[in-house]
N, C-alpha and C positions, 0 to 999 in steps of 0.2 A: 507510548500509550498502547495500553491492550486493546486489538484489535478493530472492533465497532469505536471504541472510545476514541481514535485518532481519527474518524468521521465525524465525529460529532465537534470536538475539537476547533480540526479543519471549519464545519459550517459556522461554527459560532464565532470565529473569527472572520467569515467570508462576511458575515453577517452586520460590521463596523467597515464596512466597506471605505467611509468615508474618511476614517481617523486610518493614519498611518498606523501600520502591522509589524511587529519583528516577531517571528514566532520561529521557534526550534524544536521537535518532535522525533523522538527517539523511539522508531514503530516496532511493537512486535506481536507476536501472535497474529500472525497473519492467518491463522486457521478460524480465527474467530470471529473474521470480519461477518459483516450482516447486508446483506445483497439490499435491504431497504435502507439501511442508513450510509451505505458507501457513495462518497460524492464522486465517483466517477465513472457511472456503467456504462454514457454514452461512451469515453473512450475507450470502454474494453469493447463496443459494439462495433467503433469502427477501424479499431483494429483487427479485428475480426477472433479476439481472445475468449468473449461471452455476449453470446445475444442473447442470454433471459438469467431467468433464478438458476436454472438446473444447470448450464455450463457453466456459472458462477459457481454453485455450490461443486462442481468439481474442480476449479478453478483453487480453490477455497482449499479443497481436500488437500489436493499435491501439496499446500504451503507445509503440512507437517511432513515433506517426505525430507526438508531441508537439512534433516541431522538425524543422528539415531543410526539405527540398524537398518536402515534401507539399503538398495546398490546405491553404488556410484551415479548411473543413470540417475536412478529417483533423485537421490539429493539433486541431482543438478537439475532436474525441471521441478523440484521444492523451490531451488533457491530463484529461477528464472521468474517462476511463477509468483514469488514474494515480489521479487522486482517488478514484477509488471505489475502489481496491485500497487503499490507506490509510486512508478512512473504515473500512474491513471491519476494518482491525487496530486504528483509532480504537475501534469497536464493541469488540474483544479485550479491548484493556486496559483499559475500561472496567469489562467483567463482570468480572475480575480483580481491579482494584485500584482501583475507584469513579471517582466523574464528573467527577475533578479531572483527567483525563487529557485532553490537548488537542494540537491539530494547530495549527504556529505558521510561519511563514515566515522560514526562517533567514539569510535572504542579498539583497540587492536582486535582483529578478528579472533584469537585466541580468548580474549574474556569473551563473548558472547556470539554465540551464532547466529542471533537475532542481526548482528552487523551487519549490513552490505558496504 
């Protein structure tokens, strides 16, 4: 899901809390997430990756450094920095809905860069 929409997603599923959840979410566009609808800013606070809107929104930035014509450098804190917006939602649905929730690689990395 684009971006904001794999938050939203996430809530509304946090949201049936009581009925069992199988849910599979194939994230991209990490450059579009939205600092108010992201379910996980305490975990970026307390890992000390964004404590407000503005280190998020650069947080946010790097995600487009993950391909294209950037260095090597960029790409690799694009791709770092994808991952840690999805470990933060990794953390989410964890507290939610226990420790069987997991981050999996959907595609050979060759189709899509969006992969991790």
């Amino acid at each position: 899901l684009c971006g904001a929409a794999t938050d939203i997603a996430l809530r509304s599923a946090a949201s049936v809390a009581k009925a069992e959840v199988r849910l599979c979410v194939a994230t991209c566009c990490h450059h579009s997430c939205d600092y108010d609808l992201y379910v996980a800013r305490s975990f970026l606070v307390e890992v000390g990756a964004a404590r407000g809107r503005k280190e998020f929104q650069m947080l946010q930035k790097s995600c487009g450094w993950s391909f294209g014509v950037a260095s090597a450098e960029k790409r690799r804190i694009g791709l770092l920095s994808k991952r840690l917006l999805d470990l933060g939602r990794l953390h989410f649905l964890r507290a939610k809905f226990g420790q069987g929730s997991t981050i999996k690689a959907y595609c050979e990395p060759r189709l899509s860069p969006e992969n991790l």
